[in-house]
Every structure is written in C-alpha cells, then in structure tokens.
DOLOKOL-892269 format. One record per residue (C-alpha): residue in one letter; x, z, y. Coordinates in steps of 0.02 Angstrom, whole numbers, plus 50000, padded with zeros to 5 digits. Each point is the difference from the previous one (the first is absolute). Layout:
<nodes>
AXZY
...
</nodes>
This chain:
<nodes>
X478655052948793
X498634991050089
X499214987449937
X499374985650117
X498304998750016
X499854980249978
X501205001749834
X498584997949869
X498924987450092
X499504987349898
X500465008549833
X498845005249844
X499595018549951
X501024996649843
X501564993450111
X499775015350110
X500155010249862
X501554992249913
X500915002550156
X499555019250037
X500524999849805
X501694990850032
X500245014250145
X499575013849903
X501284993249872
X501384998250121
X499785017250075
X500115006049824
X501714988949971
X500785008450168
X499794981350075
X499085005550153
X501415012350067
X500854997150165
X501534990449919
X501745009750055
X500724985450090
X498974998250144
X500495007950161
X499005013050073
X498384992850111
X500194982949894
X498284996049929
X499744993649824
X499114985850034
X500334985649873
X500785014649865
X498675010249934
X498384998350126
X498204994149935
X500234979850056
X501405001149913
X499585006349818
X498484989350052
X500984983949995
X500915005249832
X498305003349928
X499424983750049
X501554993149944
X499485003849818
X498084996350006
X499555017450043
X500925005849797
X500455016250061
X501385003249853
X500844983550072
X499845003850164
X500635016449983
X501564993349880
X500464986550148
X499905012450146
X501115009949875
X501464987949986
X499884996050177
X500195016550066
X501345002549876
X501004982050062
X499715005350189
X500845016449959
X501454992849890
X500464987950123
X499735013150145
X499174988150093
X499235011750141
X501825005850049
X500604981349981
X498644997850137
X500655014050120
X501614993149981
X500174982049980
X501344990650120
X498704992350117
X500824985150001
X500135000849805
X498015001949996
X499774986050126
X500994987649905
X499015004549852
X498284998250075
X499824982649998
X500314996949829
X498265007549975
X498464994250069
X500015012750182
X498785005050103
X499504989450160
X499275014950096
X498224988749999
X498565005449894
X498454988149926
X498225000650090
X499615014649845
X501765011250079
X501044995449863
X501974997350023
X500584983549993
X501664995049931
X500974983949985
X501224994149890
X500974983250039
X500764993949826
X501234988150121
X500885017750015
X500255000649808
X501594987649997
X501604997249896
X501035016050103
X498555012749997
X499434997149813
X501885002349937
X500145016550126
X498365004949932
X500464998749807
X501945007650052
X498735015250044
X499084998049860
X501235002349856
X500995013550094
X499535019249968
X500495013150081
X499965011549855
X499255000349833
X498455012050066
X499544988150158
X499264984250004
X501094981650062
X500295001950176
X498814985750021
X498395011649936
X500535014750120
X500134989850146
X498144990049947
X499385016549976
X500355007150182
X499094982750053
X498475005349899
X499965016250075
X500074991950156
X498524992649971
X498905015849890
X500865012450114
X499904994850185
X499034983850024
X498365003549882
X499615017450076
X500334992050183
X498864985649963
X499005013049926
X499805011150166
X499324985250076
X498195001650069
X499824983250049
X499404991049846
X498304997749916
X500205013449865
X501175013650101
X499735015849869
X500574988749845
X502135003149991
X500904980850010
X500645003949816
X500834979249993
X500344987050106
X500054978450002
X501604991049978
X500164982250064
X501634992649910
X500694982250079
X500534989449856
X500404985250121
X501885000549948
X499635000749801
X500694989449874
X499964998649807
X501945006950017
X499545013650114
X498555006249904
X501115000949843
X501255008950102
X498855015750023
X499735003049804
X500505017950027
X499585003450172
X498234997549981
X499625008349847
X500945016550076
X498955001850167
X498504993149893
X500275016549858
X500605011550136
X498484997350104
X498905000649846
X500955015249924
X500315012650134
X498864991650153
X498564994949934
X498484992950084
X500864996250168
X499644983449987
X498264993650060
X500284981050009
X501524987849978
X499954984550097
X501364986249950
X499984989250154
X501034979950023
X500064999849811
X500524982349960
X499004989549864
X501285003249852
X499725018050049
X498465003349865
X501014995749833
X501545012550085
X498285013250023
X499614997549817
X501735005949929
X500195013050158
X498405007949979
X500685007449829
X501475007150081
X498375011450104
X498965013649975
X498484993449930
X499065011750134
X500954991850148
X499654980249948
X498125005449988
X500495001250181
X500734986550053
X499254985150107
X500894982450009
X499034990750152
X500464982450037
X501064995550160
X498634993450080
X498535018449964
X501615013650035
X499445002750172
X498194999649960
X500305009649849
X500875013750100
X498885000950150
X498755006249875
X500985016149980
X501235000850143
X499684999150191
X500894982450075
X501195011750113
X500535009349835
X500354982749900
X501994995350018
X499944980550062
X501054992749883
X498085004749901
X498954991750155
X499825017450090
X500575007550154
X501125013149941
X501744995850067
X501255008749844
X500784993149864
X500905008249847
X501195015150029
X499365001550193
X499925016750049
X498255010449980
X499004992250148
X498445015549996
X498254992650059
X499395005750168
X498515012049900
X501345007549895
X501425003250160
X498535007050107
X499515011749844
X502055007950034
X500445013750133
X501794992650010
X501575009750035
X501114987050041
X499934979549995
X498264995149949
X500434992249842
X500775003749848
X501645000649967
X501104992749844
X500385009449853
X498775011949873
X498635011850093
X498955012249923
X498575011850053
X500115018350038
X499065014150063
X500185008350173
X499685018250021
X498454993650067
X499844992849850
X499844982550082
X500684984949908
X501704994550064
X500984983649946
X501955008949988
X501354984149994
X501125005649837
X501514988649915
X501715004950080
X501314992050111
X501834999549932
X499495015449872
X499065008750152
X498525005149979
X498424993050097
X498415010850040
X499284992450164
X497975002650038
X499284983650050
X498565003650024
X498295012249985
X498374992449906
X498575003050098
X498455007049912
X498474992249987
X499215008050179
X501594992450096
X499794982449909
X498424998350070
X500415006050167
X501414988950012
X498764986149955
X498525006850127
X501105000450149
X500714981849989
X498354995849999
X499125010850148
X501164994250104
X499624981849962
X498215004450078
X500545008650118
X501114984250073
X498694989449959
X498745007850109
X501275000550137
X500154984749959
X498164995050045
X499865013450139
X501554990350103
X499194984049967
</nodes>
C-alpha cells in the first residue's frame, strides 16, 4: 500500500519507528487485508491505509500496544455492525435525515485544505433528542450495535472515507503531499440553554466516545461560536462528558473575535455568515463543493454532488471515481459522479483559466 510521501513530516525518528512497528504488527494480526465487504474497485481509504493507523497511533501518544488494541476493537465494531454494507445500502433518504444530527460537511475547506463542518445545536430540540434516544435504546440484535451507532457510524465514514482523501487530492494548498488526516468544526450554540445542554447528557458523550474510539484524530479544531455568558459553567460540567483529547481542542471566542478568530484559519468566502463570513449555508444545506474542489472533478452528470452516502473506487484506469451508493425503495444505487483528476490535470485546469486571463487582457490593451 503506498504510503504518502508528506505522511511523516514533522514526526521524530522514534515516532517513525513506532508507526512502521504498529504496521508491522497489524500485518502480523491479518489487520491490513482487503476486508471482504468492500466491492470490487472500492479503495480502502479510511480502513486500513497509512493516515489511518497514523491517526490511531497518534490517538494513543505513539504506545504502539494501545494503538494497535484500539484499531483492534474498531475494526472488529465496523465489522459487527457491517457498517460498509450499511453504507452501500442505506435508504438515501434514511442517511439524509440522519446527517444532520452530526456535525456535516460544508463542502468548504480552511486556508491549510482542511474540511470544514458545522453543527447548529438549534437542530438538537425536544422531537430530535427523544427520536435520537428511541434509536438509541433499540437493537437490532444482540450482536449489532443501537441503531443510533450504525447510522453515526456511516456518517463517520462519510467523513474518513470520501471527504479526507478528496480534500486530500487537493493540490491547491500550502503543504499538498501531507494527506488532510482531520478537519475544523464550527458548532453554533446561539440557541443553547441550561435545559438544552442537560438534554444532550447522552448524545454528546456517544459521538464524543465514538469519534474518540473508532475515528480518532479527525478532529483538528472545535470552535463553539454565539455561546451565551452562562455558557462557561454548562462547558465545565460538559467538558467531562468529552474526550479529554477533543477539549484540548476546543476554542470558545467571544461574539465580538468569532469572525476575526476564524479569518485566521478560514478564507471570508468559506465562513457561513451567521459567523461574519460570506459563505451563504446553514445547517443540513446540501454539500455546496468550493470552486477549486468542483474544477478538480471530470463530472458525469450535474456538477455537484448529490444526496445520500458516496464512496471512492477505482476505474480500470485505475482513476479515482466518486460512485453514489445508499438505495431507493430497497434498489440499489451505483451512479459515477464523477472522475478525480490527477495532479497534471489540476494544474492544467488551473493554468488555462489563467492564460486566458492574459490573453483578454492584452486584447484588452491592443483594442484600446
């Protein structure tokens, strides 16, 4: 499996070592085999590659016995609860209505190409908390996990399995052969309340140890945006309900810095303006792609994305192509979106555009 050539930038010969270790260890442990559920041409991004057990490893302060132990029980939940084929097949709609009870993806990335999410905790009232702990409780059997944990699992590989390596492929940020291995989540607590934060005991502490457990290391920064002044004695009692890891993460600026704050990581047309920015979306809005990222797509169809799970496979060129999965009705879905242009046809892409600004320009000139 290649490994990419920015993955150990910035690391220590003894960290470089613990990690070949921690491979060498799950080769041994039969961890590294193509797992039997994915469907021929889909790549294994987010499963078993090197930014993966990278993140794990990191995950557990580079303790290769832990590390190795998590990735373990991950592997191990992701194949009880058969999440890849819960991704193939998924009602769309069923995986849409889901989505915004986790923090999604905006289709933006930050000035360093990460992924930027939002969460809006307005979302999180009376009807979707008692839905959400109705999900909770149930099981479908004794072996599988609550409905609730299946369906915030597909959301997770959402995010590991389609949106990292994309924002990955991306040649137009500062550090281009370093894989996007996490991204920045902006979370709106305008609409909280003492009551409200009480009401998401569970719900917080399940994303927080699901994240922590199985996806480790996705998060880069949290930004809690609109929190009102009472907020910071709720923060003390939430915090605990948190991986300790993620509230090292977390940033709570005043109403007043959020923009400036932001603009320090994030482009003003990438900043949603209920933050101050220019970004016109808002929570559960459909995937609006940035104009780097659409141009970076040979499309097949409609030159966005569509709803519903998407994953990455190979063509027999052995070109990356985003397949639309889920199912309609019990029907099956396995559309091609689109084709990921390599590295030689980003750059032409982004040449051209800009030739024939010159060459208008000195038309331009030459008619005046």
């Amino acid at each position: 499996m290649h490994t990419p050539d920015g993955l150990f930038k910035g690391l220590s010969e003894q960290q470089i070592a613990a990690f070949e270790t921690l491979k060498l260890r799950c080769a041994e442990a039969g961890l590294l085999s193509r797992p039997l559920a994915l469907s021929d041409g889909e790549v294994e991004d987010g499963l078993n590659d090197d930014p993966t057990l990278l993140r794990f490893l990191r995950a557990r302060r580079y303790d290769v016995q832990g590390a190795l132990k998590q990735f373990k029980e991950a592997r191990r939940t992701w194949e009880t609860n058969n999440v890849s084929q819960l991704y193939n097949t998924m009602e769309i709609a069923s995986f849409e209505n889901a989505r915004p009870l986790y923090p999604h993806w905006s289709g933006r990335r930050t000035k360093a190409g990460r992924p930027i999410f939002l969460f809006d905790f307005a979302y999180l009232n009376q009807t979707v908390l008692a839905s959400y702990e109705e999900n909770r409780r149930g099981s479908i059997s004794s072996a599988q996990g609550s409905l609730q944990q299946r369906e915030a699992s597909t959301a997770l590989d959402s995010v590991t399995r389609f949106v990292l390596p994309l924002c990955s492929a991306m040649k137009d940020r500062p550090d281009p052969t370093s894989p996007i291995t996490s991204g920045v989540f902006l979370v709106d607590l305008a609409a909280f309340t003492l009551k409200a934060g009480w009401g998401v005991k569970n719900y917080t502490p399940d994303i927080s140890g699901l994240v922590a457990t199985g996806y480790p290391e996705i998060v880069h920064q949290v930004f809690l945006i609109n929190a009102p002044s009472y907020f910071t004695m709720m923060w003390a009692i939430m915090r605990k309900w948190l991986d300790p890891d993620t509230t090292e993460k977390v940033q709570i600026p005043a109403a007043s810095e959020a923009l400036a704050t932001l603009s320090r990581y994030i482009d003003p047309e990438n900043i949603p303006r209920r933050f101050g920015g220019h970004f016109d979306w808002s929570h559960g809005m459909p995937v609006d792609l940035d104009a780097e990222i659409g141009g970076a797509l040979s499309w097949q169809g409609e030159q966005k994305l569509p709803p519903g799970p998407i994953k990455w496979q190979l063509d027999k060129s052995r070109r990356r192509t985003a397949v639309a999965v889920g199912s309609v009705d019990g029907t099956a879905r396995a559309e091609k979106i689109a084709v990921l242009d390599d590295e030689a046809e980003q750059e032409k892409k982004t040449i051209e555009p800009e030739v024939m600004q010159t060459v208008e320009a000195v038309a331009q000139l030459s008619l005046e």
